[in-house]
N, C-alpha and C positions, 0 to 999 in steps of 0.2 A: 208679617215680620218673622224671619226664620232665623233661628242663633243655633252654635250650636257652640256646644263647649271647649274652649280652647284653651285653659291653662288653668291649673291651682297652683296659690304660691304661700308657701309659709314662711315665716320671718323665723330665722332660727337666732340664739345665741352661740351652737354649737355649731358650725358646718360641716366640721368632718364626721362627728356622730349620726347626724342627719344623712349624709352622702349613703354611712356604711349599710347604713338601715336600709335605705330607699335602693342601694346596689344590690342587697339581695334579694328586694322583689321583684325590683325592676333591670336588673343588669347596669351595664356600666350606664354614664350619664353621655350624652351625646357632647356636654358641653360643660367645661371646669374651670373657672378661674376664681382668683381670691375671692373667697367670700361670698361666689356664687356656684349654684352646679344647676342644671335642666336634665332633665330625664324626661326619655318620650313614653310616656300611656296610650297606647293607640292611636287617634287623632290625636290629642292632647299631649300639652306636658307637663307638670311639673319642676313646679320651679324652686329651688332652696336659696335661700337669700338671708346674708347675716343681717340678725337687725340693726337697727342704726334708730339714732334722733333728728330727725328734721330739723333743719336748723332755720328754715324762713317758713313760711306761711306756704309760698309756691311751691315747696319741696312736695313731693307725696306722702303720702302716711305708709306710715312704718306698718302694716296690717297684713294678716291673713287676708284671700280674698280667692274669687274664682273670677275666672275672666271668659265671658261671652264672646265668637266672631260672628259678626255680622255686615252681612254685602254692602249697607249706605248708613254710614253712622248719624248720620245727620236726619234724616228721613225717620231711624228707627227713633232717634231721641226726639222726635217733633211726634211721632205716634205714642210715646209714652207720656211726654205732658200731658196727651190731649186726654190719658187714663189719672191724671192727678199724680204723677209719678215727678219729683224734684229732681235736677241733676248738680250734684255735690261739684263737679269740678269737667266744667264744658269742656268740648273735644280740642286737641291739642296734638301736635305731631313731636313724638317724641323720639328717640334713638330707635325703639323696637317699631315705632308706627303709632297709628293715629290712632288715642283712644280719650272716651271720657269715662268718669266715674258717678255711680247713685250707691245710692245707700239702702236696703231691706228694713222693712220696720223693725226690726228687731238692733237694728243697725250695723250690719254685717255691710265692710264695703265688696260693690260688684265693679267689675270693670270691661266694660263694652270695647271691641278694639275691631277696627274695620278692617275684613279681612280682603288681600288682594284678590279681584275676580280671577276666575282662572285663567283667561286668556293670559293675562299679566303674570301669573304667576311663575312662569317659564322660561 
C-alpha cells in the first residue's frame, strides 16, 4: 500500500489573513476564490478554506485534516480493515475526485483520495 501526501487543509475563520500568511512562505496561491485559496508545497498543497457548519449529516466536517493519494482506494481501504482500521465515511466521487475518510486514534480526521494513474493523468 504506497500513499504519499497530497494535501493539508485548515478550516480558517479568516481567509484573507490565512492567504497573506501562507503568500509569504509560499508565494502566490495557484488558486483563489471566495473563501478558498490552494497553494502548491511541492507535490502537495495546501489548502485554506473558510469554515463553515455542516448543515446535514452527509455534509463533510468542517475539520483540519491531511489528505493521502493513493493508486486503488478500494483495495487500500479493504487492506486497512483487514489491520482493524474503521472507515468514518466510505469512498464517494466527489467535485475534486474520489475519496473516503478514517479517523486517527487520537481522532484527527485523514482523507484518502484516489490519485489518477499516470497514464490518465495527461
Amino acid at each position: 500500500m504506497r500513499m504519499r501526501l497530497s494535501e493539508v487543509a485548515y478550516f480558517v475563520d479568516d481567509v484573507p489573513a490565512a492567504v497573506s500568511f501562507y503568500r509569504a512562505l509560499l508565494g502566490e496561491p495557484e488558486h483563489k476564490g471566495t473563501g478558498i485559496a490552494i497553494f502548491r508545497a511541492g507535490d502537495a498543497k495546501l489548502l485554506i478554506h473558510e469554515r463553515y457548519e455542516p448543515k446535514t449529516p452527509k455534509d463533510l466536517p468542517c475539520e483540519d485534516h491531511v489528505a493521502f493519494a493513493v493508486e486503488d482506494l478500494e483495495a487500500t481501504l479493504a487492506e486497512l480493515r483487514t489491520q482493524g482500521i474503521s472507515i468514518e465515511r466510505e469512498p464517494h466521487v466527489f467535485p475534486w475526485g474520489k475519496s473516503a475518510y478514517l479517523r486517527t486514534p487520537a481522532g484527527k480526521l485523514v482523507e484518502l483520495e484516489e490519485s489518477p494513474r499516470r497514464d490518465e493523468s495527461h
